[in-house]
C-alpha positions in Angstrom: 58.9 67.8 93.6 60.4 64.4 95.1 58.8 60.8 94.4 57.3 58.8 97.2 60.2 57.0 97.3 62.8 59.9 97.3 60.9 60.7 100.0 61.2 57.4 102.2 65.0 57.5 101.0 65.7 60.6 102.5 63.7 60.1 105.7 65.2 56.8 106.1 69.0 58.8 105.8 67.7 61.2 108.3 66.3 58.4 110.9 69.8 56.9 110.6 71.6 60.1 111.0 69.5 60.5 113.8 70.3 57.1 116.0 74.0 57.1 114.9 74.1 60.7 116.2 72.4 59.7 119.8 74.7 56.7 119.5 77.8 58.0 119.5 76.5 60.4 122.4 75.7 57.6 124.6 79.0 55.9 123.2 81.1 58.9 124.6 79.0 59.1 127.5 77.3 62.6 126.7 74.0 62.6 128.6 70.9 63.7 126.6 68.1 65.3 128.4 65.0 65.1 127.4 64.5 68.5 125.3 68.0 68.1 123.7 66.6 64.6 122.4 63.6 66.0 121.0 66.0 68.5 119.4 67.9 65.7 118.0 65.0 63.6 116.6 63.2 66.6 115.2 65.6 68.1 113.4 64.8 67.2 109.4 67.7 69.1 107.9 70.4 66.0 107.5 73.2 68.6 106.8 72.8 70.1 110.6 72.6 66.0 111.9 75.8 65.2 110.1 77.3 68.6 111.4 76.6 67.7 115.0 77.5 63.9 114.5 81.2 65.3 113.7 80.9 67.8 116.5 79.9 64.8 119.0 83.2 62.7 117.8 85.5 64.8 120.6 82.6 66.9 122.5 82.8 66.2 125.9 79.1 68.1 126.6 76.3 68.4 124.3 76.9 72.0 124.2 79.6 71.5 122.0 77.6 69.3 120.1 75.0 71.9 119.3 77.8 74.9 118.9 77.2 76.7 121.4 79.4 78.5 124.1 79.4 77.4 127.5 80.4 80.2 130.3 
């Protein structure tokens, strides 16, 4: 069981994995729709947020950034 403060440590990682992810999107210019920024921000498991943060470095669409194939 996590302390209050692990807690707040580990949402405050997420939150910043979160706006350097969106960030770097905006950076590249990678639009974010709407759903796909909900997507983003909801996501709680820092491990996938990191994932798609190094996806986003040389994506050129936000389906590359989420892994999956585009047709």
């Amino acid at each position: 069981m996590q302390t209050w403060a692990e807690e707040q440590l580990e949402r405050g990682c997420q939150q910043g994995r979160t706006e350097s992810l969106l960030r770097l999107l905006a950076a590249r210019g990678i639009p974010v729709d709407a759903p796909s920024r909900q997507r983003i921000m909801s996501c709680t498991d820092i491990a996938t947020l990191d994932q798609w943060f190094d996806r986003a470095v040389n994506a050129t669409q936000l389906s590359e950034v989420f892994g999956e194939l585009t047709q």
